[in-house]
N, C-alpha and C positions, 0 to 999 in steps of 0.2 A: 586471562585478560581479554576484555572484547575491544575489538577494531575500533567500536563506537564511543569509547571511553565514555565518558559520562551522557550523553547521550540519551535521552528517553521516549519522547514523540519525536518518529519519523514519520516521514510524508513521501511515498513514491507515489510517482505519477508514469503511466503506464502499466500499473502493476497487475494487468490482470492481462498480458501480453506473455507471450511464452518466455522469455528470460526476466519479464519481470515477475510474473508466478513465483519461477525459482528464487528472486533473488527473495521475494514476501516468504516463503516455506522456511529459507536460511534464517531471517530475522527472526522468525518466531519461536526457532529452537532457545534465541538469548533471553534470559531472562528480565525482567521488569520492563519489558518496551512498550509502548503502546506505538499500536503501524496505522498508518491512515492509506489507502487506496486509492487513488485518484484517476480512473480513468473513464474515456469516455464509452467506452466497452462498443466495440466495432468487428466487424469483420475479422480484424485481428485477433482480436480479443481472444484465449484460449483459458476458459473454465473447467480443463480437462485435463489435468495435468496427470503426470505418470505417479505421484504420491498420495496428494488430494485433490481434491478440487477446492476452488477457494469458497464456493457458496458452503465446503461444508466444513473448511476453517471458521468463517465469520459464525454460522452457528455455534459452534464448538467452543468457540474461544473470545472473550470478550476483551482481547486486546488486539484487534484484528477488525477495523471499518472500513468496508466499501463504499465509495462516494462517485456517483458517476455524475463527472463533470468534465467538460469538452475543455482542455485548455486556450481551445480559442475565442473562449466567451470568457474576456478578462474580467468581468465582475462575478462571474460565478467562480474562476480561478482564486479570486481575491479575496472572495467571502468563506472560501474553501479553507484558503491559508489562515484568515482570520479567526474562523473556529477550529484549527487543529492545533497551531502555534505549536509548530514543530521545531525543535533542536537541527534537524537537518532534513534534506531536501535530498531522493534520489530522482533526476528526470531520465525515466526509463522511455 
């Protein structure tokens, strides 16, 4: 039984952040999700994770999109959500 229950497009933002990495690697073990990426990939940003890295998730795996967008540019945030229309929302 997944936490997500019915659940299928998720949308984290920050996920390309050291716990948000983690929590995108966890999601993608569940089956049928599709993950959207939302970040504005910064100094923070860590593409190096201890498992994979995520540039070589998104290759790999086609339920897995990166989307660098600044959440403080509320019409790219807006346009973001509008083409993902996600079931849930993690703001990492």
């Amino acid at each position: 039984m997944s936490l997500l229950g019915d659940k299928k497009r998720i949308l984290v933002t920050g996920g390309s952040g050291f716990i948000g990495g983690a929590v995108i690697r966890e999601l993608l073990s569940e089956k049928d999700l599709c993950l959207f990426n939302l970040d504005k990939y910064s100094y923070a940003s860590d593409n190096t994770s201890i498992n994979k890295k995520l540039s070589e998730i998104e290759e790999n795996n086609n339920k897995y999109t990166f989307m660098k967008v600044d959440l403080a540019d509320k019409s790219a945030t807006a346009e973001a959500i509008d083409f993902t229309k996600p079931d849930l929302i993690l703001h990492l």
